[in-house]
C-alpha positions as CSV (number, residue, x, y, z in Angstrom):
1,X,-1.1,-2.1,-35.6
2,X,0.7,-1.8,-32.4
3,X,0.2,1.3,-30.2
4,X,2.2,4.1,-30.7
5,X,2.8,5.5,-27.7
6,X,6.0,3.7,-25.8
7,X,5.5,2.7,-22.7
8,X,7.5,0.9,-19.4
9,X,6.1,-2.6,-18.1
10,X,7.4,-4.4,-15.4
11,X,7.5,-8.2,-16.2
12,X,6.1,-10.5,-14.3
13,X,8.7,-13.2,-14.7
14,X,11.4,-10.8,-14.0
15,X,10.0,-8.2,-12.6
16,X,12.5,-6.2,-15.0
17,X,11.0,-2.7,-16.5
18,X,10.9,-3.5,-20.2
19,X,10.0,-0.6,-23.4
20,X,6.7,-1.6,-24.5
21,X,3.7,-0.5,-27.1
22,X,0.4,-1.9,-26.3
23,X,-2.5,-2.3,-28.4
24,X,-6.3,-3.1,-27.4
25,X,-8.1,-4.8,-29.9
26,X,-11.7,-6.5,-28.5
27,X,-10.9,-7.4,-25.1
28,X,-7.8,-8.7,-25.2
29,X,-4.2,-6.2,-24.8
30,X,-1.4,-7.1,-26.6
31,X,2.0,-6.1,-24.9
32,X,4.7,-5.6,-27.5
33,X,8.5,-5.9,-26.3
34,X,10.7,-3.3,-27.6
35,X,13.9,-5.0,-28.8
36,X,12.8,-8.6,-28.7
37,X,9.9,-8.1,-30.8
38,X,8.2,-10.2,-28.3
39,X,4.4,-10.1,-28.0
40,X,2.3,-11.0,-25.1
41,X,-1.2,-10.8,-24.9
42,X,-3.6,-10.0,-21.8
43,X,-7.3,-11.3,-21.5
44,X,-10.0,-10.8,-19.0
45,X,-10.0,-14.7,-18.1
46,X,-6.4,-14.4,-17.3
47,X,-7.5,-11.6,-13.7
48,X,-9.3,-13.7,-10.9
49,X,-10.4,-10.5,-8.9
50,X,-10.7,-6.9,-9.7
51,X,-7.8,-6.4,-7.1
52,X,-5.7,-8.5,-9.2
53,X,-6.3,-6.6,-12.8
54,X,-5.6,-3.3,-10.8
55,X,-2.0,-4.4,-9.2
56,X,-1.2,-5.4,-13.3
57,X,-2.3,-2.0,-14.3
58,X,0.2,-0.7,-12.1
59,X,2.5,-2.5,-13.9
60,X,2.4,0.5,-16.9
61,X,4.3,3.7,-16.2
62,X,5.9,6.5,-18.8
63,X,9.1,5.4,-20.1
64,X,12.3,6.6,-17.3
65,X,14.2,9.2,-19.6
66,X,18.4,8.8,-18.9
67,X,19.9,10.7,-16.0
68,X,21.5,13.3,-17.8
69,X,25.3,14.8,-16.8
70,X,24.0,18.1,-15.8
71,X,20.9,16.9,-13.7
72,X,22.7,14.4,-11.1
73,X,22.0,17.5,-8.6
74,X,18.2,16.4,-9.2
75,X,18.7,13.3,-7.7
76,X,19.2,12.9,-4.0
77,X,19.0,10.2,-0.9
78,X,15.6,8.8,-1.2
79,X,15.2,9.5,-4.5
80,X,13.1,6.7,-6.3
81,X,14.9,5.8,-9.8
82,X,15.2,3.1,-12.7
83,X,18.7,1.7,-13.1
84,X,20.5,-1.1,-14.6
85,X,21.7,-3.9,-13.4
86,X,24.5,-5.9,-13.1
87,X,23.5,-8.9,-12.5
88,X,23.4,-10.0,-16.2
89,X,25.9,-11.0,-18.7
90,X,27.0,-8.0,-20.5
91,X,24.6,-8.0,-23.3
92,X,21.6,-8.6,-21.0
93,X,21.1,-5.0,-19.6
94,X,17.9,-5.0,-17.4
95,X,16.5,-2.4,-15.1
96,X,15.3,-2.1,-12.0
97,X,13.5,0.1,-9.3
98,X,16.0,1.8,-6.4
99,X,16.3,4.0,-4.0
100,X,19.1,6.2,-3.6
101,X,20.7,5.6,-0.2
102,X,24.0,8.4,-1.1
103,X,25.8,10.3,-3.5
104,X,29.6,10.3,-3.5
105,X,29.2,14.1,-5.1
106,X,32.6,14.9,-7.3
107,X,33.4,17.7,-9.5
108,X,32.6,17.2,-13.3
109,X,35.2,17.0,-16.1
110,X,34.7,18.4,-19.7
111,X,35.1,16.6,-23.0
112,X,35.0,18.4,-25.6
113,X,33.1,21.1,-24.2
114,X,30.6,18.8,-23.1
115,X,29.7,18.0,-19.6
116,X,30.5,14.4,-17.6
117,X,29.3,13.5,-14.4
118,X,31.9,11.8,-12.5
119,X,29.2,11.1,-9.1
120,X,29.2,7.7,-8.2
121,X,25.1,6.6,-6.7
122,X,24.5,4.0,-4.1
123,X,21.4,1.4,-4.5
124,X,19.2,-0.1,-2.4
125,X,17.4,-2.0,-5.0
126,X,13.3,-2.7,-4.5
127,X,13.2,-5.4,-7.1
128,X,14.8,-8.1,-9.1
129,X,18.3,-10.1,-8.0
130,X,19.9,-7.5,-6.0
131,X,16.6,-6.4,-4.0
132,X,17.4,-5.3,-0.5
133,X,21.3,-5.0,-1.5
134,X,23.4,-2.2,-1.8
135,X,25.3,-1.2,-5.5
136,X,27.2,1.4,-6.7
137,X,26.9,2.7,-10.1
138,X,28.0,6.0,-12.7
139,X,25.4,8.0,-13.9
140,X,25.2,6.5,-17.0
141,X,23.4,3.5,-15.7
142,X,20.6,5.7,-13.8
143,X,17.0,6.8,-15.2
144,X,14.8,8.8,-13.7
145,X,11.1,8.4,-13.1
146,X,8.0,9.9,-14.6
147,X,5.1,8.7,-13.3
148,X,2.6,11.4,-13.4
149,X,0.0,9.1,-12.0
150,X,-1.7,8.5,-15.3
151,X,-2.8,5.5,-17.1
152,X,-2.6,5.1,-20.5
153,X,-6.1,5.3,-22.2
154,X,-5.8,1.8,-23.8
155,X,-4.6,0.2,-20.9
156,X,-7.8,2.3,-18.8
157,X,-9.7,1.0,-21.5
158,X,-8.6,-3.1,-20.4
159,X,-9.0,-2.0,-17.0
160,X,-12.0,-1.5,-17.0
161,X,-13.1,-4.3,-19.3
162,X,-11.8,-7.0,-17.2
163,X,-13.2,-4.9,-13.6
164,X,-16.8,-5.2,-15.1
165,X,-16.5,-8.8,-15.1
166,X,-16.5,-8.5,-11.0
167,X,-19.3,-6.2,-10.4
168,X,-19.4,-4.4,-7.2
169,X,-22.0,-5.5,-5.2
170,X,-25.0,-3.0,-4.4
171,X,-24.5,-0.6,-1.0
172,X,-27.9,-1.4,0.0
173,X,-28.6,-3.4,2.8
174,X,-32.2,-5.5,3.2
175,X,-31.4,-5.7,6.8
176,X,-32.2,-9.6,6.5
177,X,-28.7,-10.8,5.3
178,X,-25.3,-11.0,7.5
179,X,-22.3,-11.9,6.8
180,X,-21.7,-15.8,7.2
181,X,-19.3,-17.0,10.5
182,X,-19.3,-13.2,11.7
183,X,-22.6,-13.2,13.7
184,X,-21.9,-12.7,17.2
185,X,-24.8,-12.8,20.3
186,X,-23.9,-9.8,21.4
187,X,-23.8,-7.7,17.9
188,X,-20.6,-6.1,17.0
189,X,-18.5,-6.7,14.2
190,X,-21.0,-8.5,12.0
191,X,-23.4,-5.3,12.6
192,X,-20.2,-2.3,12.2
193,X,-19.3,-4.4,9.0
194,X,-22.6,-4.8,7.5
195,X,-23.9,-1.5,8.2
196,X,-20.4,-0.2,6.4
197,X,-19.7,1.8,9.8
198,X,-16.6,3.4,11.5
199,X,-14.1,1.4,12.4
200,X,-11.6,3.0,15.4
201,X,-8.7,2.2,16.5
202,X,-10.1,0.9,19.7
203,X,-12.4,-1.1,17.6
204,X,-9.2,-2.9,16.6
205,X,-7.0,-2.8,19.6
206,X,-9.5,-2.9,22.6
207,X,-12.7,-4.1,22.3
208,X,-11.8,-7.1,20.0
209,X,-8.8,-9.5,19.5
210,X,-7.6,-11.7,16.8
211,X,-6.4,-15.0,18.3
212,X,-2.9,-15.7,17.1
213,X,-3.1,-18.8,14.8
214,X,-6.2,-19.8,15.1
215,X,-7.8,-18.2,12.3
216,X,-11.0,-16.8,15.1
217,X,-12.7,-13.4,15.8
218,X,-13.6,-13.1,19.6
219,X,-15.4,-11.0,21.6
220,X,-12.6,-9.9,24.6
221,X,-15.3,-9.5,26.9
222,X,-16.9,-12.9,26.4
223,X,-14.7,-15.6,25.1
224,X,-15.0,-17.5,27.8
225,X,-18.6,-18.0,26.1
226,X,-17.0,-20.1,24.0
227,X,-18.4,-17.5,21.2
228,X,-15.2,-17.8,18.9
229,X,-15.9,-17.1,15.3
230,X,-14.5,-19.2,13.2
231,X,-13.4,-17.1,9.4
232,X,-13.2,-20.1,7.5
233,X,-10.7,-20.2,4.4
234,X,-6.9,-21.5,5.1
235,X,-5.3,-20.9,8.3
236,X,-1.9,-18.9,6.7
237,X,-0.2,-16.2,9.1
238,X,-1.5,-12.8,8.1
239,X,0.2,-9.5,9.2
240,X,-1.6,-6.3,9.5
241,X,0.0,-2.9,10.4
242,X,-2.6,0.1,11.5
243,X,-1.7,3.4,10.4
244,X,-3.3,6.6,11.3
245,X,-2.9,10.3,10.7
246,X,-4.0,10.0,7.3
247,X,-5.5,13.0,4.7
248,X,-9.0,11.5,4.8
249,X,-9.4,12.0,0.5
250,X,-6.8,9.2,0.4
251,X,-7.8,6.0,-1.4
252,X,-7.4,2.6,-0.6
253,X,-5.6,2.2,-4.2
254,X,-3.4,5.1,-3.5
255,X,-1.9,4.5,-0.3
256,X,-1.5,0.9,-2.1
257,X,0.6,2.3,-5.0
258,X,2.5,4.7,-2.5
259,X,3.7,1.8,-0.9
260,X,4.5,0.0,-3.4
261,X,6.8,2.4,-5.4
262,X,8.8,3.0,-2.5
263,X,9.2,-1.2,-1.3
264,X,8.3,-3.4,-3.9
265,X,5.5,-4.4,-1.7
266,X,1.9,-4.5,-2.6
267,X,-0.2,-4.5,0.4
268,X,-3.9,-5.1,0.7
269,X,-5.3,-1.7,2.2
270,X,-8.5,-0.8,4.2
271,X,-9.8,2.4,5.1
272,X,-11.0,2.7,8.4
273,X,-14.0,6.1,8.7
274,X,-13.8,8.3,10.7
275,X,-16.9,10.5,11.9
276,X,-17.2,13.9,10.8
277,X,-15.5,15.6,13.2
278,X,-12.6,13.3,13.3
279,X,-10.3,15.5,10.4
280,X,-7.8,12.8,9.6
281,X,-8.4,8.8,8.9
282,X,-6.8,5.6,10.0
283,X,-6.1,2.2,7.9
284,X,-4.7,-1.2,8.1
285,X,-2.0,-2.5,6.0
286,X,-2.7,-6.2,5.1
287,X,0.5,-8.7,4.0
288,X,0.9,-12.6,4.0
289,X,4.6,-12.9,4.6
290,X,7.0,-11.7,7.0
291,X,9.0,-10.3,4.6
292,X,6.8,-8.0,3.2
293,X,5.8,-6.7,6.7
294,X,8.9,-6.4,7.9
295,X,9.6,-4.0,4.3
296,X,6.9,-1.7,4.9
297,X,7.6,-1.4,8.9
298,X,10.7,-0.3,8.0
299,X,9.8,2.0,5.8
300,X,7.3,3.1,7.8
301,X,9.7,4.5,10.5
302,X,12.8,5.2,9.0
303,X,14.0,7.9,11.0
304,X,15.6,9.7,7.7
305,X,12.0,10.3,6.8
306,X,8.4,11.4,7.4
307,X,5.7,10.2,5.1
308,X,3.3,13.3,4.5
309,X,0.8,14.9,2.8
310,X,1.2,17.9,1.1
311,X,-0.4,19.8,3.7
312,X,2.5,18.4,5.8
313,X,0.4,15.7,7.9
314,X,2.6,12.8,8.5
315,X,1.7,9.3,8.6
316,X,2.0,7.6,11.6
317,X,2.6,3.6,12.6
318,X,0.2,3.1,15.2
319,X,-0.1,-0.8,15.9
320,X,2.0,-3.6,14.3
321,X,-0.1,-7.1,14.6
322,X,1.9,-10.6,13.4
323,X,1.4,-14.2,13.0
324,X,-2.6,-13.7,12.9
325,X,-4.5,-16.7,11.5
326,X,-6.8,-15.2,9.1
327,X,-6.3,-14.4,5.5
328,X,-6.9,-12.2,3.0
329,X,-9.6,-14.8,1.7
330,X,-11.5,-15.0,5.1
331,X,-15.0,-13.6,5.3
332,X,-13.5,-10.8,7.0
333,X,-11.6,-10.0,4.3
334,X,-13.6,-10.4,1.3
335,X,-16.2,-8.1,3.2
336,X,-13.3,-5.6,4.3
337,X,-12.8,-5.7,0.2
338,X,-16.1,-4.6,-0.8
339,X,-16.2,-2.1,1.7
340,X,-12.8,-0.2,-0.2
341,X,-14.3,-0.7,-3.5
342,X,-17.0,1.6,-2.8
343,X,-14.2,4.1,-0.5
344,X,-11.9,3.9,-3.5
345,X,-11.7,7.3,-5.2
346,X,-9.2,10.0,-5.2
347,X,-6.3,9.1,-7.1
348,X,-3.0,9.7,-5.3
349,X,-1.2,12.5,-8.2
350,X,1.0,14.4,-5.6
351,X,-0.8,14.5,-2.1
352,X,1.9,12.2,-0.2
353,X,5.5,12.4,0.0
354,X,8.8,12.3,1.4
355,X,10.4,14.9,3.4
356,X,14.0,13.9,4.3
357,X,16.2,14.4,7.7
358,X,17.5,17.9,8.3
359,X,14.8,20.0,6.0
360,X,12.5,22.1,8.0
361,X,9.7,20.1,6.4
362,X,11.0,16.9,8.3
363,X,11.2,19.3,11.6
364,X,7.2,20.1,10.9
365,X,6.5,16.7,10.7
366,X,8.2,15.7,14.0
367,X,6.3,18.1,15.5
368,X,2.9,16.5,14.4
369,X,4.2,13.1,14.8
370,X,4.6,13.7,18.4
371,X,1.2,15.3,18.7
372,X,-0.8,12.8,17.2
373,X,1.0,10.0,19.2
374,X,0.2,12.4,22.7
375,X,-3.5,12.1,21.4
376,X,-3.6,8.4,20.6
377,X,-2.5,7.7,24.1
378,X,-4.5,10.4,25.7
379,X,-7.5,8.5,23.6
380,X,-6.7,4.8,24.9
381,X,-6.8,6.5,28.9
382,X,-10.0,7.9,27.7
383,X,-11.6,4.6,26.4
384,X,-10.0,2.9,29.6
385,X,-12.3,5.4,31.8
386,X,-15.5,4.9,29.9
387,X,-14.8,0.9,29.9
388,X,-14.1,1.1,33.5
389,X,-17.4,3.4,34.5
390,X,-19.3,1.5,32.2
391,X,-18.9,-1.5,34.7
392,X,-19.8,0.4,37.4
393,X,-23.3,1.4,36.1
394,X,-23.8,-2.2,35.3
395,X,-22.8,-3.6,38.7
396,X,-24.8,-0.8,40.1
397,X,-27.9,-2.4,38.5
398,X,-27.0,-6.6,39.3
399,X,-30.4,-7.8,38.9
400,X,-30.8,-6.8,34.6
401,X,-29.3,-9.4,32.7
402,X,-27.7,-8.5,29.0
403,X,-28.2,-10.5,26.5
């Protein structure tokens, strides 16, 4: 017997939000299609990572309830909502994430007594055939969304089923073992990842580079050495964005669904520590097309919007990095993967959000924006001090040698 609870899943062949019960019998969850009586079934065999059960979880949501004539007013620019679309033959209705991009506000008329909203919404859709197109549409064909951020007990249940299958591998460190093709003579990155230390920003932007298309690591001070590190796996264009400004109880996994209710894009996300007395975090946004990097950019610093917490810290687009050789399947990044397993924790509920152009919330954010940004640069003159007395010390003292 099917589940009775009704639930929305986004297809994967359609990426079209579909009315669904779901059932969990042993370890396999059968997906039943509302309407087509159509029944797919889910196994653990069918996940290759624990990254790839979790993006299909994400899949599940409450079902969107109709936008009803009396609560258009709810619904504003930026709003995220489930709508149908056009793109169909008549009798072939699917539905589709959007974000509101205006509303051509007109009075109501009355039939009957009863209420008709006569508003006409404009689309920007973040999935299926129209995605990244403008539509326009009554409020008939508008649903809103209820995601409360919590996952059905059955599909939890399948979740984690198919996650212990990939078993995290144990925090402790013999000392003896280091990751393979990250070694470098002078320590570095294979020690900071190892050890499960803080990564900065100038850990990122100063001391190291990523040569462009050549899928290396190398040491800026020293590759002349000839002490490039090659990552192994396939030489694909990667594209990383670096964010910082961050509530530091953020999870990997929520910034990751944050994203990608509001784009369509689901980016692999590492948290960067801090220390202690650093009170906000930093992480990078990973990609493997242009496409999708150029999405979450954009979003990123549309200037109609601040991404913040609810204590009003905005997020802020630090570094943008493109056309990198190294993928997601490097030893960089399957260590960088462990790593956010063992961060992953706080679930995202209601700790980030929008806050739109023209609301005193947006005028706060600014505010911080332009603070944080003063600091980052007042940070990189300060690391450019230290680098440049460090090599004074050393070429007060010519005769040691450093290995």
């Amino acid at each position: 017997m099917v589940g009775k609870l009704v639930l929305e899943f986004r297809a994967t062949d359609d990426d079209a939000w579909y009315s669904v019960k779901v059932h969990l019998k042993g370890e396999t969850l059968s997906v039943q299609f509302q309407g087509i009586m159509e029944i797919v079934k889910f196994r653990p065999s069918d996940f290759d990572s624990r990254d790839a059960v979790e993006r299909f979880v994400r899949r599940f949501r409450p079902v969107s309830p109709q936008l009803q004539d009396t609560e258009c007013g709810k619904i504003g620019r930026g709003s995220v909502v489930c709508a149908a679309c056009h793109a169909f033959p008549s009798n072939d209705m699917r539905y589709f994430d959007a974000v509101v991009e205006a509303v051509q506000r007109k009075d109501h008329s009355y039939v009957n007594g009863e209420e008709e909203c006569q508003c006409t919404f404009v689309l920007s859709w973040i999935h299926g055939p129209k995605m990244g197109h403008l539509t326009s549409t009554g409020i008939s064909c508008v649903c809103t969304l209820k995601d409360d951020g919590q996952v059905d007990p059955k599909v939890a249940s399948f979740l984690q089923i198919v996650k212990s299958k990939f078993p995290v591998s144990s925090r402790k460190n013999s000392g003896k073992e280091v990751p393979p093709r990250l070694e470098l003579a002078k320590g570095g990155w294979s020690q900071l990842l190892t050890e499960h230390k803080h990564l900065s920003f100038q850990d990122i932007q100063n001391k190291w580079n990523l040569i462009y298309g050549a899928g290396k690591l190398s040491n800026s001070e020293s590759s002349h050495q000839d002490q490039d590190i090659d990552l192994g796996g396939e030489k694909s264009n990667s594209y990383f964005i670096l964010i910082g400004n961050l509530e530091r109880s953020l999870s990997p996994s929520s910034i990751q669904a944050f994203i990608e209710r509001h784009t369509g894009v689901s980016p692999q996300v590492y948290i960067l520590l801090s220390p202690v007395w650093i009170h906000f975090a930093r992480a990078v946004l990973l990609v493997d097309t242009k496409k999708k990097h150029e999405n979450i950019c954009k979003f990123l610093v549309n200037p109609d919007h601040f991404i913040v917490s609810t204590s009003g810290r905005p997020w802020v687009l630090i570094e943008s990095v493109t056309r990198l050789g190294m993928n997601s399947q490097s030893s960089l990044g399957k260590l960088l993967r462990k790593y956010q397993e063992h961060c992953d924790g706080t679930p995202l509920d209601d700790k980030v959000m929008l806050v739109r152009s023209g609301t005193e919330e947006y005028a706060q954010a600014k505010l911080l924006r332009d603070l944080f940004i003063d600091f980052v640069k007042h940070e990189q003159l300060l690391l450019r001090r230290l680098v440049a007395e460090e090599a004074a010390i050393q070429a007060a003292f010519p005769s040691l040698h450093h290995i």
